[in-house]
C-alpha positions as CSV (number, residue, x, y, z in Angstrom):
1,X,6.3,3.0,14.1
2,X,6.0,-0.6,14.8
3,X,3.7,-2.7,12.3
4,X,0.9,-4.3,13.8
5,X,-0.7,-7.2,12.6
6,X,-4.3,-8.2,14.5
7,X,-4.1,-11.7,16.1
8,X,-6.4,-13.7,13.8
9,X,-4.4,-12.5,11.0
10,X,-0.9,-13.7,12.7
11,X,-2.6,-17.2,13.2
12,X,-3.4,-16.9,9.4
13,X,0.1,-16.4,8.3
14,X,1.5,-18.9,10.7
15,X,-0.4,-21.6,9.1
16,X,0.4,-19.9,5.4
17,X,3.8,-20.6,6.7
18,X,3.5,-24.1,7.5
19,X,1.7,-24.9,4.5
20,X,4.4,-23.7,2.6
21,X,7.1,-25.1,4.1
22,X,5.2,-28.5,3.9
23,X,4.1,-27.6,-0.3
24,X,7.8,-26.5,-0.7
25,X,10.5,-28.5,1.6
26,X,8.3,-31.2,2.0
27,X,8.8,-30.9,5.8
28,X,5.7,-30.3,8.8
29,X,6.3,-27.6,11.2
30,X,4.6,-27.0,14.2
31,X,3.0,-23.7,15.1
32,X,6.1,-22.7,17.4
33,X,8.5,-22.4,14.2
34,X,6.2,-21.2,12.0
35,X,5.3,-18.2,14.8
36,X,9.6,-18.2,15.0
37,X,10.0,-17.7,11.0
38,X,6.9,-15.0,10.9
39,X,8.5,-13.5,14.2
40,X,12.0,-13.1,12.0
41,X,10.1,-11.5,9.0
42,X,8.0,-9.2,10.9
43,X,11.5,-7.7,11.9
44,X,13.7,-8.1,9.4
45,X,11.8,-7.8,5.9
46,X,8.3,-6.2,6.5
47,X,10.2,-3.1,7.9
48,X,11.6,-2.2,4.8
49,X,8.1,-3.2,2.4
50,X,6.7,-1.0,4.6
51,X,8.4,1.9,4.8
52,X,8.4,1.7,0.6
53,X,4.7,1.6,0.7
54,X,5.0,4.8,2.7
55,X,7.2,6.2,0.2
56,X,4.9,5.5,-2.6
57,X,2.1,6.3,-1.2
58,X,4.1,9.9,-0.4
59,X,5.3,9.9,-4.3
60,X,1.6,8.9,-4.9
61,X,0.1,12.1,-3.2
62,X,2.4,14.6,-3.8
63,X,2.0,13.8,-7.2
64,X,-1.8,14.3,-7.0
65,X,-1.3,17.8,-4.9
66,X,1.3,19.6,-7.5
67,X,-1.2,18.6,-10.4
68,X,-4.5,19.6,-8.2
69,X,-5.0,23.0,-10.5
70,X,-5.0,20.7,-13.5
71,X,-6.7,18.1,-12.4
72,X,-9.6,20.3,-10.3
73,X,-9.5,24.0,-11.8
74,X,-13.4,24.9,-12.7
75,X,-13.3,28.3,-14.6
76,X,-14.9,31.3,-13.3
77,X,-18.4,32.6,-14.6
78,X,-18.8,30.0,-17.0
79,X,-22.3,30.2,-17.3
80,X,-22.6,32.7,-20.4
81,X,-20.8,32.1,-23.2
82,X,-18.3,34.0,-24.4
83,X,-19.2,36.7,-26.8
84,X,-18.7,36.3,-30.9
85,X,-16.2,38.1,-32.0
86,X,-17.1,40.1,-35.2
87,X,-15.1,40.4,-38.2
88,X,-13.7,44.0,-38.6
């Protein structure tokens, strides 16, 4: 499943890109490199934080559904209390 990214936030990381290139190589790059570099992890990196976000979310869930009797069992008639038990 392809990620996808709306425009105005791929114009956001392109110029979080140039900033820190500029901040951290003390080099300017225009918008066609910095498109180039978020192009290149788009492909190569985000495929593989997404797909463990997928997996922990799974981990996350199935987690949640093997516990649900623990986590959401109500007893039965529950309004009455239970009857003393005398002392033979």
């Amino acid at each position: 499943m392809p990620i996808r990214i709306a425009p105005d936030k791929l114009k956001q990381f392109q110029r979080s890109i140039k900033r820190y290139v500029a901040e951290n190589f003390d080099e300017d790059i225009g918008d066609l490199k910095a498109g180039l570099m978020l192009d290149f992890v788009m492909k190569e990196i985000a495929p593989a934080i997404y797909n463990q976000a997928i997996a922990d979310a799974q981990t996350y869930f199935q987690e949640r559904v093997t516990d649900l009797d623990g986590v959401c069992y109500e007893p039965e008639i529950g309004y009455w209390p239970a009857p003393k038990r005398q002392a033979p």
